[in-house]
ZAMIVEX-133815 format. One record per atom (N, C-alpha, C): residue in three letters; x, y, z. Coordinates in pm, whole numbers, plus 50000, padded with zeros to 5 digits. Example, Ala and Ser with C-alpha at 12.3 -4.5 7.8 and 13.67 -1.06 7.14 Angstrom:
2
Ala513194943150780;Ala512304955050780;Ala513204967050780;Ser512854977550708;Ser513674989450714;Ser512905000350787;
END
This chain:
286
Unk682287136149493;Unk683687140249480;Unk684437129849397;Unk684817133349314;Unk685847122049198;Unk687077123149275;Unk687867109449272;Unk689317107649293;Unk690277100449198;Unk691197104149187;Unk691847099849100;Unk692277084449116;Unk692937072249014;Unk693387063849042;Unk693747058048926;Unk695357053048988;Unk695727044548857;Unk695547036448796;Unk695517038448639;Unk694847027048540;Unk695927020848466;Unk696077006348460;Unk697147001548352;Unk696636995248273;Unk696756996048124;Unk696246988248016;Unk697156976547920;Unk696956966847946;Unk697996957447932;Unk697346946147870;Unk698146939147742;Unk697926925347624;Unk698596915247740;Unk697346906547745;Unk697776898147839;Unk697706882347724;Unk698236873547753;Unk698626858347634;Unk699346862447504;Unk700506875347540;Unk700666883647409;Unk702146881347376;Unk702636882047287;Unk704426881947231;Unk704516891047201;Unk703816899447197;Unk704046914747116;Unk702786923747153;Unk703296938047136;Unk702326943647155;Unk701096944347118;Unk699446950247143;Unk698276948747050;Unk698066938646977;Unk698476923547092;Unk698166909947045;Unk697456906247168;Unk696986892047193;Unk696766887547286;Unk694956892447298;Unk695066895147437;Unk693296897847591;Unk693746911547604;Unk693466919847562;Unk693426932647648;Unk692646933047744;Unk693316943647882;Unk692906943748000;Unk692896956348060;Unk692036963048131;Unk692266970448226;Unk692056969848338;Unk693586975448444;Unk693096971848546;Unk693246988348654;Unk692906989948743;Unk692477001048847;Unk693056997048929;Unk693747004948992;Unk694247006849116;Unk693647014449242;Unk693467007149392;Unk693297014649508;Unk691387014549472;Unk690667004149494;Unk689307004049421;Unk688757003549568;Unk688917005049682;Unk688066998949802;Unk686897009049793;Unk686927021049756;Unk685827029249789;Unk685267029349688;Unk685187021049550;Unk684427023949436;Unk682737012549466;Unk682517018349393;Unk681057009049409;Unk680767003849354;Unk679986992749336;Unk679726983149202;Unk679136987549095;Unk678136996249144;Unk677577005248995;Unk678887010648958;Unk679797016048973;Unk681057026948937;Unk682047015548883;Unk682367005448911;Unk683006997548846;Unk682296990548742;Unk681196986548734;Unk680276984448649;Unk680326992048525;Unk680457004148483;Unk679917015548513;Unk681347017748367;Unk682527016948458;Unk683837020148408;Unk684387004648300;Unk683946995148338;Unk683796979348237;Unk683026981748092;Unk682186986048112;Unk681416991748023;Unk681967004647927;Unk682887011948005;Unk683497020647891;Unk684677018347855;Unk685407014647885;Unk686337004747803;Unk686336997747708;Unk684956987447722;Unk684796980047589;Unk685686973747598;Unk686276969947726;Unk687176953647678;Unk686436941047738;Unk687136930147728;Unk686026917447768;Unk686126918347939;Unk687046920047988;Unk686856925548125;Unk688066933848175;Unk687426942948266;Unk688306952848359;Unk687946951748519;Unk689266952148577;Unk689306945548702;Unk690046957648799;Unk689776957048926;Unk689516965949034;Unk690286957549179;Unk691336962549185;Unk692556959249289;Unk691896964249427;Unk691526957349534;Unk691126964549666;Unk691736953849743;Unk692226960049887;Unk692856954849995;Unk691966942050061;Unk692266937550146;Unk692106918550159;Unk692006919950271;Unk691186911450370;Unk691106910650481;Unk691586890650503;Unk691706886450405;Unk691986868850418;Unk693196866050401;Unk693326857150501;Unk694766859550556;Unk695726854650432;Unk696396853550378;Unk697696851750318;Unk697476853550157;Unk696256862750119;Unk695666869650020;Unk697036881750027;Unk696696886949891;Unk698156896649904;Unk697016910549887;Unk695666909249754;Unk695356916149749;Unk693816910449712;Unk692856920949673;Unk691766914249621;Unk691246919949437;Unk691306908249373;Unk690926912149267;Unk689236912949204;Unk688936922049171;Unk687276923049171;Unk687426921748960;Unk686586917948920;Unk686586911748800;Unk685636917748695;Unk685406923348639;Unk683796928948593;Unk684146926448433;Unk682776921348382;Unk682946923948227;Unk681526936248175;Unk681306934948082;Unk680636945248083;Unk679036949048112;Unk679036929948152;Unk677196931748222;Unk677436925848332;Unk678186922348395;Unk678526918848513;Unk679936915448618;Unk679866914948740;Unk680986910148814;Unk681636893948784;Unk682406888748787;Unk682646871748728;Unk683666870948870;Unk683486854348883;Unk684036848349013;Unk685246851248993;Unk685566849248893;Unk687206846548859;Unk687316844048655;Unk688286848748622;Unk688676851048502;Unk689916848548474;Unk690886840548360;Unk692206841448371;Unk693196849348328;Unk692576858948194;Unk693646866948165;Unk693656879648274;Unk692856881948316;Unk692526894448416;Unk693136889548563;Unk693466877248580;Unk694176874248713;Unk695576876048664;Unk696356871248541;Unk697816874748526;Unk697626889648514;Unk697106893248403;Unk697336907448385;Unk697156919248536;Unk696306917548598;Unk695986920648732;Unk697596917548819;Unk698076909348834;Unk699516905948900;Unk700396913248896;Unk700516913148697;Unk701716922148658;Unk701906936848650;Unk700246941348702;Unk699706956548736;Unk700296959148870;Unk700166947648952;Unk700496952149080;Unk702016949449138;Unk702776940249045;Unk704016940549088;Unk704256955449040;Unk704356955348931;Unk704926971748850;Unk704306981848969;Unk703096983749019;Unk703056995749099;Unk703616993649228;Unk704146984449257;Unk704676979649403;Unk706036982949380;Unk707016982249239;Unk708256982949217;Unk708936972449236;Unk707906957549179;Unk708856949149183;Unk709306940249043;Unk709766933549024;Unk710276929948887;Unk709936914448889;Unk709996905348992;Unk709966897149011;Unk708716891249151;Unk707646886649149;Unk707106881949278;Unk705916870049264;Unk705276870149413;Unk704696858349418;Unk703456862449508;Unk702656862549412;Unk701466867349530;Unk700256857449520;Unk699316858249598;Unk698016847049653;Unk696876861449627;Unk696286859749519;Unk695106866649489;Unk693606862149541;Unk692826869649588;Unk691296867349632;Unk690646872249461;Unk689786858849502;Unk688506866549386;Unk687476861149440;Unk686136858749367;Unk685036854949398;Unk685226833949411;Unk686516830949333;Unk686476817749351;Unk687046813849446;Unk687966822449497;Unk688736816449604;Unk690296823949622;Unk690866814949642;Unk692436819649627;Unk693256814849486;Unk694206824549452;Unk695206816449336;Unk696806823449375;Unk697546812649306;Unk698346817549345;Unk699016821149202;Unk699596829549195;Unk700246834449071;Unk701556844149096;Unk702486839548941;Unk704066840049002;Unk703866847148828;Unk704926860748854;Unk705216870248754;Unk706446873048750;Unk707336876348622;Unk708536878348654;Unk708846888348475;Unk709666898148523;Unk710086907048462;Unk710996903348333;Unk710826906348209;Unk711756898848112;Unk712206912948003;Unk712686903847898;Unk713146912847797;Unk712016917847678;Unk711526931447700;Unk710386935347615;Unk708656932047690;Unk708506927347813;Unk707386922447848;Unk707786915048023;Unk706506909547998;Unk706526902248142;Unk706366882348086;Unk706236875948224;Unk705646865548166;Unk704486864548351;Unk703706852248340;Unk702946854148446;Unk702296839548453;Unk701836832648540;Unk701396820148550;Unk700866815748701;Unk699546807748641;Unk698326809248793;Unk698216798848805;Unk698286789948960;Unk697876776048965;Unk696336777949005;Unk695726773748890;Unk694186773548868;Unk693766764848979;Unk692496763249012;Unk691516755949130;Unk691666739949039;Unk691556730149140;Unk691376718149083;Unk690006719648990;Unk690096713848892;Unk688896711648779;Unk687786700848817;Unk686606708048818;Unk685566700548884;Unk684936699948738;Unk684216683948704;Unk684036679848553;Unk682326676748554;Unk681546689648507;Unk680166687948520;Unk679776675248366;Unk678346679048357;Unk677716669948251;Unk678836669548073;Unk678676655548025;Unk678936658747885;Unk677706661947828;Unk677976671147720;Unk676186679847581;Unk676226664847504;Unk675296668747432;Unk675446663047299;Unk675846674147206;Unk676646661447127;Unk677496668347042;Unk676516676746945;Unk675916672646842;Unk674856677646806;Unk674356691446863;Unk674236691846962;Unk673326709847049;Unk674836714447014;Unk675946711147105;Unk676906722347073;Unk677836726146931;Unk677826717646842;Unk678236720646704;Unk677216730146623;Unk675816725646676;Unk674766736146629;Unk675346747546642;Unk675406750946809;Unk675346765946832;Unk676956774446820;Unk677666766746766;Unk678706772646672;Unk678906768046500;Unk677566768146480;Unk677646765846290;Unk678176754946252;Unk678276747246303;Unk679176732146254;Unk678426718946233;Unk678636713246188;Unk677726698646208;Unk678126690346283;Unk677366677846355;Unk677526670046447;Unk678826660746422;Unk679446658646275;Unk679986649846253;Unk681366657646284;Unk681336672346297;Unk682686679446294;Unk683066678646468;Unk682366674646520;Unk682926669046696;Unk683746658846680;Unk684716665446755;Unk685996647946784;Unk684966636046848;Unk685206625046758;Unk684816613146778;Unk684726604146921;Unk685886609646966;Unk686376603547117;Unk686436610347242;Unk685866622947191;Unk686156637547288;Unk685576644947305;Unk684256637647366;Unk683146646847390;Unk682386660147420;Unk681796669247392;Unk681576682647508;Unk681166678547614;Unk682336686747689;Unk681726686347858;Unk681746698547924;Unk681656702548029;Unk681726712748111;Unk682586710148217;Unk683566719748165;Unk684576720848317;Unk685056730248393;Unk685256733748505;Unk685226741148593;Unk686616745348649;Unk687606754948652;Unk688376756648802;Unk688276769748847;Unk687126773148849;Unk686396784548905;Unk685376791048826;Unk685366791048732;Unk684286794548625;Unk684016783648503;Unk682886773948493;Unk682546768848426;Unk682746771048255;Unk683176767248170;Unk683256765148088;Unk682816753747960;Unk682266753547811;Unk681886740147751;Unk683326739547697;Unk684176729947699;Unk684916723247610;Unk684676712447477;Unk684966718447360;Unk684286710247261;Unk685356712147164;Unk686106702647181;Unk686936692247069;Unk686556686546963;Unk687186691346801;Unk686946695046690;Unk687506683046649;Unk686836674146549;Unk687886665846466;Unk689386670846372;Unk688926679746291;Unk689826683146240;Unk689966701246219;Unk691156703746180;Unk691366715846203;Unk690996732346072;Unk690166723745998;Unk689506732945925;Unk688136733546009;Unk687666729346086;Unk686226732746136;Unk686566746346218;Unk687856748846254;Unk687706764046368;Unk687596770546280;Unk688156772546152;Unk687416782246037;Unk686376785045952;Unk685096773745983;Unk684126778645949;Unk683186776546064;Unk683566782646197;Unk682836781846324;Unk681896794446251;Unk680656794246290;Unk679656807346293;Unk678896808246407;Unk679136817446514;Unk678376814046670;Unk676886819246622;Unk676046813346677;Unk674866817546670;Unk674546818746817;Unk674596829946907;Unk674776839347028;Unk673726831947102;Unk672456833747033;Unk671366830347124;Unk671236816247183;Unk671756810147064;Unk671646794547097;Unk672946794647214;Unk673996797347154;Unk675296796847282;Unk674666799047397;Unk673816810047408;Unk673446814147555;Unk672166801147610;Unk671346797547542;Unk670706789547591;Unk671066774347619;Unk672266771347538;Unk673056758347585;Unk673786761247728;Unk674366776347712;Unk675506776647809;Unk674906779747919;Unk673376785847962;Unk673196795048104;Unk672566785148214;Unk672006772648159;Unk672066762048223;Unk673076758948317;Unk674656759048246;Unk675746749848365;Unk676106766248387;Unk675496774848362;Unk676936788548442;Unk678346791548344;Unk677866784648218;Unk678966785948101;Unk679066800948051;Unk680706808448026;Unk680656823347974;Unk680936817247797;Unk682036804447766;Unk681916807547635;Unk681956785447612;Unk682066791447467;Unk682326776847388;Unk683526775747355;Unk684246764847424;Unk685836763947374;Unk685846754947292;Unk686026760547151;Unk686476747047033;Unk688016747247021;Unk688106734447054;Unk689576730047064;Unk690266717346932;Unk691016722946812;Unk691696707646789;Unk692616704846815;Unk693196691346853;Unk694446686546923;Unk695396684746770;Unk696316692746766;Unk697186685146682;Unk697836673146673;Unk698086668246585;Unk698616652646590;Unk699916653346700;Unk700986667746657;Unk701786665146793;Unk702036664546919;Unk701916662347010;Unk701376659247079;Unk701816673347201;Unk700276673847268;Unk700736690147307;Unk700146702747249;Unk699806703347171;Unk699576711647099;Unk698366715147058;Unk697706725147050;Unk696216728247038;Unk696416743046977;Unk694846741846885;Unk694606751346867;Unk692606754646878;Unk692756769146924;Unk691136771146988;Unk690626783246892;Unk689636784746958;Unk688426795546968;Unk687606795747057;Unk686866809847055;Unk686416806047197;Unk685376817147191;Unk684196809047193;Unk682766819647140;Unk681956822447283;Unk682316834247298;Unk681036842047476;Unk679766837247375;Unk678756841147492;Unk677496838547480;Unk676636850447486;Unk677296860847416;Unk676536873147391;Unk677216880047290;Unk676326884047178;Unk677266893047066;Unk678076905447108;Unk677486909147225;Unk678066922547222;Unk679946912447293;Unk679806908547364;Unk681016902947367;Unk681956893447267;Unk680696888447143;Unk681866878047065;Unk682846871547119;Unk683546867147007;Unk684556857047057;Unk685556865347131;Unk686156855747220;Unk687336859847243;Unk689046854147239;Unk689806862447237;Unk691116861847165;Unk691896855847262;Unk691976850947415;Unk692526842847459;Unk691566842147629;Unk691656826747625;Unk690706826047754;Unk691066813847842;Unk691896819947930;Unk692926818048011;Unk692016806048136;Unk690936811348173;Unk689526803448227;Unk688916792248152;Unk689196792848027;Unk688926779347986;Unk690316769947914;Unk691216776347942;Unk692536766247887;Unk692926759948002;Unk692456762848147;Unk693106754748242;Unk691996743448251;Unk690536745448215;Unk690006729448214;Unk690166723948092;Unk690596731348005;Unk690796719847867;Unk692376710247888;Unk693356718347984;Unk694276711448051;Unk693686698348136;Unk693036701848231;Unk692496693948297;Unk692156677848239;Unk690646684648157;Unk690506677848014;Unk691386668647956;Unk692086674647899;Unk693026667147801;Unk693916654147896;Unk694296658248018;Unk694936652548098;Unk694436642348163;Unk692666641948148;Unk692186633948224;Unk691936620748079;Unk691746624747975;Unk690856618547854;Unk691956613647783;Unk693366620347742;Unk694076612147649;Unk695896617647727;Unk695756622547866;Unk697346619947908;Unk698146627347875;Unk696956642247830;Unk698506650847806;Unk698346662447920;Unk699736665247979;Unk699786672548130;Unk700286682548046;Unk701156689747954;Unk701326697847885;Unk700906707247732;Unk700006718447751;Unk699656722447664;Unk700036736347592;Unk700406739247487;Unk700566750247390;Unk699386752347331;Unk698736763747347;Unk697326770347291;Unk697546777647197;Unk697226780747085;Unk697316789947013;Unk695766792046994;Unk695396808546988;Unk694146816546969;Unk694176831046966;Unk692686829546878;Unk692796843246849;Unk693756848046695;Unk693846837846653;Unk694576842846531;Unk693436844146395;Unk692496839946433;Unk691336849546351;Unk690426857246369;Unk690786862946520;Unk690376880346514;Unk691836889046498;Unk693056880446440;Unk693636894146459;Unk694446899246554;Unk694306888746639;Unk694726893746768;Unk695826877246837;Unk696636873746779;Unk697206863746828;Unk697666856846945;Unk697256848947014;Unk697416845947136;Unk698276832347195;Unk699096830247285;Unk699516817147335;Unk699816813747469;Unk698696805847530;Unk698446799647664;Unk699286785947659;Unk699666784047821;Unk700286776647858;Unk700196769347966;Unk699886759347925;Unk699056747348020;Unk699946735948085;Unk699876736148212;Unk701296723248264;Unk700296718248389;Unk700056706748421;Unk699146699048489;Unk699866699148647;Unk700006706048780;Unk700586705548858;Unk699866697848956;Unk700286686649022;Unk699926677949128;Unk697856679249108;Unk697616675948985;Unk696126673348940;Unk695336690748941;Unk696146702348929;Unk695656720248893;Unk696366721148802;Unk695696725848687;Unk696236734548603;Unk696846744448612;Unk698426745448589;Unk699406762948568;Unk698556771348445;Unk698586778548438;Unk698096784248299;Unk698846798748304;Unk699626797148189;Unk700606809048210;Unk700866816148051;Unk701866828448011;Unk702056835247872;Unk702546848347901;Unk702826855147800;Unk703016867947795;Unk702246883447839;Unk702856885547905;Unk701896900347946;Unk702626912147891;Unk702216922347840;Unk702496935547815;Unk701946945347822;Unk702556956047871;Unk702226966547992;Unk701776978347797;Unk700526982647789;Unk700826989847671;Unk700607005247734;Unk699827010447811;Unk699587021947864;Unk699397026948012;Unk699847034948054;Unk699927038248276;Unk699327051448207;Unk698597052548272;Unk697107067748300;Unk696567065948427;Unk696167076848499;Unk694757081148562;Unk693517081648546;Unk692997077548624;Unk691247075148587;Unk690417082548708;Unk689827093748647;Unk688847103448744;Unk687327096048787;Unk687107090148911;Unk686307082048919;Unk685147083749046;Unk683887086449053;Unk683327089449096;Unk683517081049272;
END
């Protein structure tokens, strides 16, 4: 028997419409099944679509289930704002504060209603700081040479719920001749539990960054804002050269322009931006 349920499709790290993470998210998911959400990630074709079901942990508001298109993920960041601003709007609220479940834990995330859009912002899990690579393996497996790694700013792996490589660029023509070579990404990254490669350069002003951010499978490519790895490059940055505030810009060479927002709260990353609501439909779902 199929039942119906609401779907919202929404540019999440976006200033404008058909910019940013596209997202879909489902409403009322408790009776769907993992093959069926699986199932529905997969036809979308976005980097992930996420599945709202009721909470049994206490001061959880709701539970967010996460899927990309070969699997379930602990936790994700554009799919936790965008997920928020799905559920204030179907709740009828304009303004709120809710404590989300995922596979990592709890977050708390604060959304609020504006002019043309939303805005939305998650206090990420403290950042747990696995091994530094050599520079060398990870400039490989994004087309670059060893010498195009920041000098002082090693790749490492960092964590506030989903592992990530952070790899800081000397200068800022290397994000334009990044070339991922997939297979290698995947065999550097499946070791620590890594989904992509964050190449990051710090602009001289201070604050300021600009990324890319290569998954570890072609069918996923890069992606246009990754909300899961800007809160450990916050972390990162905060721990290595002292900056608690970050401006991200990404995704401006797929096309798809993006800007994350990084503020270091009592040692967690905020990671916050623009959300926009682009389509409300029904979804007939087994």
């Amino acid at each position: 028997m199929e039942m119906g349920h609401r779907i919202t499709w929404l540019d999440v790290f976006a200033e404008r419409p058909l910019a940013g993470n596209g997202l879909a998210v489902v409403d009322d998911a408790d009776q769907l099944s993992d093959e069926t959400m699986l199932a529905l990630a997969q036809e979308t074709r976005l980097s992930e679509t996420t599945f709202v079901q009721s909470t049994e942990t206490e001061g959880a508001a709701y539970r967010n289930r996460i899927w990309d298109p070969h699997e379930e993920l602990p936790f994700a960041g554009h799919p936790s704002l965008g997920t928020a601003v799905a559920v204030a709007r179907w709740r009828g609220l304009e303004e709120a504060s809710f404590v989300q479940e995922t596979g990592a834990g709890l977050q708390p995330v604060e959304v609020r209603k504006g002019d043309g859009g939303w805005r939305a912002s998650m206090l990420q899990n403290e950042a747990v700081f696995g091994p530094e690579l050599e520079r060398d393996a990870v400039m490989t497996a994004v087309g670059l040479r060893a010498e195009d790694a920041h000098r002082e700013l090693p790749p490492q792996v960092v964590s506030t719920g989903m592992p990530q490589v952070m790899a800081p660029v000397a200068e800022h023509e290397a994000l334009a001749r990044a070339l991922p070579d997939y297979s290698t990404i995947f065999e550097l990254s499946e070791p620590h539990g890594s989904i992509v490669i964050y190449l990051a350069w710090c602009e001289p002003e201070d604050g300021r960054v600009r990324a890319r951010s290569f998954t570890r499978t072609p069918e996923m490519g890069e992606d246009p804002a990754t909300g899961s790895a800007a809160g450990p490059l916050g972390a990162y940055l905060s721990q290595r050269i002292g900056w608690d505030r970050l401006a991200i810009r990404q995704g401006d060479e797929m096309g798809r322009p993006s800007v994350l927002e990084v503020e270091m709260v009592d040692g967690r990353p905020r990671v916050g931006g623009g959300v926009i609501p682009v389509i409300d439909g029904e979804v007939s779902l087994p």
